[in-house]
C-alpha positions as CSV (number, residue, x, y, z in Angstrom):
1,X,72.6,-12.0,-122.0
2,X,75.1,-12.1,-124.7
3,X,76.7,-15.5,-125.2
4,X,76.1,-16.7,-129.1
5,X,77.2,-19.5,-130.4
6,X,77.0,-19.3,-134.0
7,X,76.5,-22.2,-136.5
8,X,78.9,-23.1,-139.3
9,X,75.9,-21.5,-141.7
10,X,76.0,-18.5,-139.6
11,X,79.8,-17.9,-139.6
12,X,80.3,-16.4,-143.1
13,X,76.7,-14.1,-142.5
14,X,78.1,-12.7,-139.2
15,X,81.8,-11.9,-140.6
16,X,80.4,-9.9,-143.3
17,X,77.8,-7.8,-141.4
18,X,80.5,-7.3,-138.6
19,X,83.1,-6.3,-141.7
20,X,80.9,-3.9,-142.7
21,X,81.7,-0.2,-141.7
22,X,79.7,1.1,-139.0
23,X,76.7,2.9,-140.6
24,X,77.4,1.7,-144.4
25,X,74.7,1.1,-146.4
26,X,72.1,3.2,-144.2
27,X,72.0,-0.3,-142.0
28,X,71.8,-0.6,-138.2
29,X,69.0,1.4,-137.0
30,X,69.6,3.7,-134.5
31,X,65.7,3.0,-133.0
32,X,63.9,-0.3,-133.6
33,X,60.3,-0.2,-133.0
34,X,58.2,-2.6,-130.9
35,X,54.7,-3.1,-131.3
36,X,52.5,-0.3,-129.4
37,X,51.2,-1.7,-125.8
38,X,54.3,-4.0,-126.3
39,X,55.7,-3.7,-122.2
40,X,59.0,-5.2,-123.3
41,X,61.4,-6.0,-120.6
42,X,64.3,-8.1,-121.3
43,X,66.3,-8.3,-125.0
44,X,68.4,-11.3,-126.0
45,X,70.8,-11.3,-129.3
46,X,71.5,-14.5,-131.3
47,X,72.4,-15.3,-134.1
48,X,73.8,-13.2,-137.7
49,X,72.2,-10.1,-135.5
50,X,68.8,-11.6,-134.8
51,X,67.0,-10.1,-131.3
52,X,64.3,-11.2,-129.0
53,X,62.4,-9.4,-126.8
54,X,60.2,-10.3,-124.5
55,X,56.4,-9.1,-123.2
56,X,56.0,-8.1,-119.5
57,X,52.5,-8.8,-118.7
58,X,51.8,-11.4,-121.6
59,X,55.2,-13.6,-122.4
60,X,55.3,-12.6,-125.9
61,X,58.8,-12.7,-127.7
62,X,59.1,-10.5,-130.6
63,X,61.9,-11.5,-133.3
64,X,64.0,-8.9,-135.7
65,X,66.7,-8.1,-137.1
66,X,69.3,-5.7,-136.1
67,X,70.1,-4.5,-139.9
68,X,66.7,-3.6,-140.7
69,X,64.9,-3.2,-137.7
70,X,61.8,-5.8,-139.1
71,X,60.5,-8.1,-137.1
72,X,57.2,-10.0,-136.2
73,X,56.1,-12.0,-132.8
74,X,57.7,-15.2,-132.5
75,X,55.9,-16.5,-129.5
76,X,52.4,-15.5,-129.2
77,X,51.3,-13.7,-126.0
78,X,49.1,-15.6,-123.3
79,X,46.2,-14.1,-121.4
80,X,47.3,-16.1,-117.9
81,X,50.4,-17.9,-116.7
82,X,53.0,-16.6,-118.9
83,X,55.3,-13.6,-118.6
84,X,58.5,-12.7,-120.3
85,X,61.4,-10.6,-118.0
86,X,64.7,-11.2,-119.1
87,X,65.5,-13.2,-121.9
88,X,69.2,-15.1,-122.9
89,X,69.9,-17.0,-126.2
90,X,71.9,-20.1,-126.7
91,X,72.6,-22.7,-128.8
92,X,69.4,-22.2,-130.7
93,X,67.4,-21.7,-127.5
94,X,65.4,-19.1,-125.3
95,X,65.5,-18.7,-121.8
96,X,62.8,-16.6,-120.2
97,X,62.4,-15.5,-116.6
98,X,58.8,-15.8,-115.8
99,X,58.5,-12.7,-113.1
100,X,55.8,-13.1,-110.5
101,X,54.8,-16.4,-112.1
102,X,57.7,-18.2,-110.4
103,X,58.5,-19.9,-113.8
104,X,61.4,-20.5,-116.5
105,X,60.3,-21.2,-119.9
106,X,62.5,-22.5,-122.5
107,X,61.6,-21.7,-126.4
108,X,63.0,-22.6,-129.7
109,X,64.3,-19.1,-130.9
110,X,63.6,-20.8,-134.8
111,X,60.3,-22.1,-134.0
112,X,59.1,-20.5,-130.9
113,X,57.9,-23.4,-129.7
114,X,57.5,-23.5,-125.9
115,X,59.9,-26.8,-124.9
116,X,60.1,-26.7,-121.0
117,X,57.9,-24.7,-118.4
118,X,60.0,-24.6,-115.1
119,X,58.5,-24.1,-111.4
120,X,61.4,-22.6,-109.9
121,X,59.6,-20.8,-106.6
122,X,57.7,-22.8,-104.3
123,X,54.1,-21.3,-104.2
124,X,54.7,-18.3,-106.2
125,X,51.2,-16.9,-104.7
126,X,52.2,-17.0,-101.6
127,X,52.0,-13.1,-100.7
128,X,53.9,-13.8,-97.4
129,X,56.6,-14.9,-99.9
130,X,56.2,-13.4,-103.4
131,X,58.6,-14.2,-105.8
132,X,59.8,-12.4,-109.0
133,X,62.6,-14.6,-111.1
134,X,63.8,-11.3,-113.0
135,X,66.9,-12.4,-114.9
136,X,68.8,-15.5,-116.8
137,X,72.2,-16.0,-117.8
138,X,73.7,-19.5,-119.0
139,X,76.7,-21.1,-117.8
140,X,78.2,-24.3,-118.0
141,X,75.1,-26.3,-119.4
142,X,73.0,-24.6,-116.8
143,X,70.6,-21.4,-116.4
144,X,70.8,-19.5,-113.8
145,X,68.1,-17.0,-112.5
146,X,67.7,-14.4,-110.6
147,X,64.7,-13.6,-107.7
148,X,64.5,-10.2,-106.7
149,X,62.2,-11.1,-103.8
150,X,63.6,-14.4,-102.5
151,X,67.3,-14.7,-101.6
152,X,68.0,-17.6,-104.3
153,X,69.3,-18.3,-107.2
154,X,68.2,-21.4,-109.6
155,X,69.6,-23.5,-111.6
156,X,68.1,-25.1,-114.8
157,X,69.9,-27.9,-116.0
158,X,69.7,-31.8,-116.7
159,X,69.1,-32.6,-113.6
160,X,66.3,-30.0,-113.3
161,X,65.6,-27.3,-111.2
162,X,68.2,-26.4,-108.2
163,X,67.3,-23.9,-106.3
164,X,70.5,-22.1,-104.3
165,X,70.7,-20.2,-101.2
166,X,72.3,-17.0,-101.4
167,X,74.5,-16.4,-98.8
168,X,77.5,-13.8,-97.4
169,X,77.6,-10.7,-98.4
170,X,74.5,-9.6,-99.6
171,X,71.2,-9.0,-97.7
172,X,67.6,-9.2,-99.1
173,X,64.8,-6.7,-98.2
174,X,61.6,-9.0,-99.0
175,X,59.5,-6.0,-99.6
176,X,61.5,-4.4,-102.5
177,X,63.4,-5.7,-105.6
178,X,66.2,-7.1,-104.4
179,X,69.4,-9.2,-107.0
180,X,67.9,-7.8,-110.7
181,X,70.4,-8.7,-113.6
182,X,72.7,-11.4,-113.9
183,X,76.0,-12.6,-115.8
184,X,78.9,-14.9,-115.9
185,X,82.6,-14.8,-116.5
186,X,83.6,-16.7,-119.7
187,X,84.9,-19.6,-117.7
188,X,81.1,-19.7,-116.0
189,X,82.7,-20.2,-112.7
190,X,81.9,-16.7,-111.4
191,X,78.4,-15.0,-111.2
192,X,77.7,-11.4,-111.0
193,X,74.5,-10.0,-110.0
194,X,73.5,-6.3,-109.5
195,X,71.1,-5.7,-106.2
196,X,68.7,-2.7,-107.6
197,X,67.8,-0.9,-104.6
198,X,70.9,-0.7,-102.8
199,X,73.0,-0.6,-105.8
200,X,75.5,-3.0,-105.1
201,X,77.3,-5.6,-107.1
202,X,78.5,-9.2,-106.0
203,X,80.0,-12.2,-107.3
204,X,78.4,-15.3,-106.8
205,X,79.1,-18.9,-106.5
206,X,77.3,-21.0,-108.8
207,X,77.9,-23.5,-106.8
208,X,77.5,-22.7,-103.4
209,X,75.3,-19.1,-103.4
210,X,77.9,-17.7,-101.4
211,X,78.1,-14.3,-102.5
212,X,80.9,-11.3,-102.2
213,X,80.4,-7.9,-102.7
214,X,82.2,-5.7,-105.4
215,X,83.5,-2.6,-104.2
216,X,82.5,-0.1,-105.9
217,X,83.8,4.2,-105.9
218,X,80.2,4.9,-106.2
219,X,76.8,3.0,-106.4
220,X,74.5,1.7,-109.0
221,X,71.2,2.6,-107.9
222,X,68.2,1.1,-110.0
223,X,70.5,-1.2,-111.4
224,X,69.2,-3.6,-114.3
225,X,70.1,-5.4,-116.5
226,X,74.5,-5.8,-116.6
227,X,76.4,-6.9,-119.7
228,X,80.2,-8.2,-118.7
229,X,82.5,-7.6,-122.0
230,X,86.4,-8.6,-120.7
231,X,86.5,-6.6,-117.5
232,X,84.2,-3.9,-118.2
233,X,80.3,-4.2,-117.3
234,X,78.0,-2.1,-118.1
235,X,75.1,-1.8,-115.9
236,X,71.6,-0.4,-117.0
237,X,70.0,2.2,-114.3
238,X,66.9,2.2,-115.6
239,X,65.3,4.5,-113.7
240,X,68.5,7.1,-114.2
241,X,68.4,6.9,-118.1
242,X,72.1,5.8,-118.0
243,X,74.3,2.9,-118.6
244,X,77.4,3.1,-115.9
245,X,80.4,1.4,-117.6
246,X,82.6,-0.2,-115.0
247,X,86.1,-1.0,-114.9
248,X,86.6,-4.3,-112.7
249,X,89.8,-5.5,-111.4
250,X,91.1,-8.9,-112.2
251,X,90.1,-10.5,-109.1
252,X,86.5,-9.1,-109.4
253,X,86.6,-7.6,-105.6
254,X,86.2,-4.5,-107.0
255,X,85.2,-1.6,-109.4
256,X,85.6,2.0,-110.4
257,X,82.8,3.5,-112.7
258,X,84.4,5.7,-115.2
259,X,81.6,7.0,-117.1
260,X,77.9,7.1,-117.6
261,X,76.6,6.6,-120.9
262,X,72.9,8.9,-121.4
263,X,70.9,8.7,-124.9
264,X,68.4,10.6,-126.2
265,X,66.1,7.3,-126.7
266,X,66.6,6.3,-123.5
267,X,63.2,6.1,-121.8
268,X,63.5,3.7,-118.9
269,X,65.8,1.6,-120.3
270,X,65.8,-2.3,-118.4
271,X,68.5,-4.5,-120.3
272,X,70.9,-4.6,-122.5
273,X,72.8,-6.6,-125.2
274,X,75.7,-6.4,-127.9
275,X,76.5,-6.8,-131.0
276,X,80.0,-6.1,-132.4
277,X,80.7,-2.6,-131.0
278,X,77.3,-1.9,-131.0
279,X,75.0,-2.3,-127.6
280,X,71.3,-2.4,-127.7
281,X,68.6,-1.4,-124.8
282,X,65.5,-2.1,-124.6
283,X,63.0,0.6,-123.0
284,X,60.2,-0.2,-120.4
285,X,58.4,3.2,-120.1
286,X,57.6,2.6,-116.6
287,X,54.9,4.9,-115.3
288,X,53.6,5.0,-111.7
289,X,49.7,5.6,-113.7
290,X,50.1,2.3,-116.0
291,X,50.8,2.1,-119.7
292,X,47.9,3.0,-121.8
293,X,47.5,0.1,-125.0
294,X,48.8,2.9,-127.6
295,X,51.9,3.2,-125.7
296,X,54.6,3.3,-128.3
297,X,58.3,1.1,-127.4
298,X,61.3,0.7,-129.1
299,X,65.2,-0.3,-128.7
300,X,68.1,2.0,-128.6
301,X,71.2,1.4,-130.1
302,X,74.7,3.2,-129.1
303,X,78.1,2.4,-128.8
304,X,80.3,0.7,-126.5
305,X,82.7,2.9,-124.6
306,X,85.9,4.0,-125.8
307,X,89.3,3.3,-124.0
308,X,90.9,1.0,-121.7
């Protein structure tokens, strides 16, 4: 959930805060706060440092600002029909995975104005087949997204909605959350998607679904949200409190994790974002007894990992 594409007016704002010395001025919060009884989920980052975040159980998307931590709801929350899961930004837009509602909605991250409402499952009440589209990343003038309970992916584009078998390596259990975060190689002709409860990492096919597992020297259990920066990707365990960083080899067939990044504000952390050498998560709070109105949230920001 990282690509940005900045606008010419953009350009000049973005060089100066990333010129800036980390920490100067008393900027860059270290915690951002989110509403209380917020649920958020998934976090996008745009443009000059702007963030979105999205609401679980109501589809609101909050806006702010990296710098100062502010921020105000951009998209109001709705008592039926909407959810927000993982959010991506580009070129000026929002794209939301709708959870068990089966949906992609697409939002103007100036406006917040709702501009497309996708059906991506086929009878997303159908118990016998639930669905939960989890994740979004953009590639090559499409959106893909993830379903951790159906063994597709789908594709939002021009033509409308695809949806795209997954196939070869991987194998879905229907009854738990199955391919959670997703992202693309710069090129968009790769996919890589993290399967939470075995934790296991593929590349995908964005055109054909075929998928091919990375090997890994050691699993990502509760695996999240993933961030690819060059051949590194970091993958959010939520469930852990840690962020594995993972080296990947050129071909993407496999992966060593060197490290494990733990914070202090880590409380359930689900995805994950950058800016500059900065990367943000947001937290989820899960409890197995529910999350009581009062429930405070917030971001955490820490630092990319050092070395090769």
């Amino acid at each position: 959930m990282r690509r940005v594409t900045l606008l010419t007016v953009w350009t000049a704002l973005a060089a100066i805060v990333l010129a800036a010395p980390l920490g100067a001025g008393g900027g860059f919060p270290e915690r951002i706060e989110l509403p209380d009884g917020f649920r958020p989920e998934g976090i996008a980052i745009g443009q000059g440092g702007t963030f979105y975040v999205g609401s679980i159980p109501s589809g609101a998307i909050y806006r702010g600002n990296l710098r100062t931590g502010e921020g105000s709801i951009l998209v109001p929350g709705a008592a039926t029909g909407r959810a927000a899961i993982g959010v991506e930004f580009d070129h000026g837009l929002l794209f939301v995975a709708g959870g068990g509602t089966g949906k992609a909605f697409v939002y103007s991250a100036e406006s917040g104005d709702l501009l497309a409402e996708h059906q991506l499952a086929a009878s997303p009440i159908d118990m016998d087949h639930p669905t939960f589209v989890n994740d979004v990343a953009v590639a090559r003038g499409g959106a893909y997204f993830t379903d951790s309970r159906r063994p597709f992916l789908y594709r939002v584009g021009e033509a409308g909605v695809t949806a795209i078998p997954l196939s070869g390596d991987i194998v879905y259990d229907p009854a738990v959350n199955n391919a959670n975060g997703i992202e693309a190689t710069p090129d968009g002709k790769t996919l890589i998607i993290v399967q939470s409860i075995v934790g296991k990492l593929f590349t995908v096919d964005p055109l054909s679904g075929l998928t091919s597992e990375i090997t890994l020297n050691q699993s990502v259990v509760n695996g999240d949200g993933i961030l690819l920066d060059g051949k590194t990707l970091y993958v959010v365990q939520n469930r852990d409190n840690k962020v594995a960083v993972i080296r990947l080899d050129r071909s993407l067939a496999s992966g060593t994790v060197t490290m494990h990044i733990t914070d202090p504000d880590f409380d359930v952390p689900t995805t994950i974002d950058e800016f500059g050498n900065r990367l943000y998560a947001v937290n989820a709070r899960f409890r197995p007894a529910g999350t009581p109105p009062e429930t405070e949230f917030w971001i955490a920001q820490f630092r990319k990992a050092s070395g090769p």
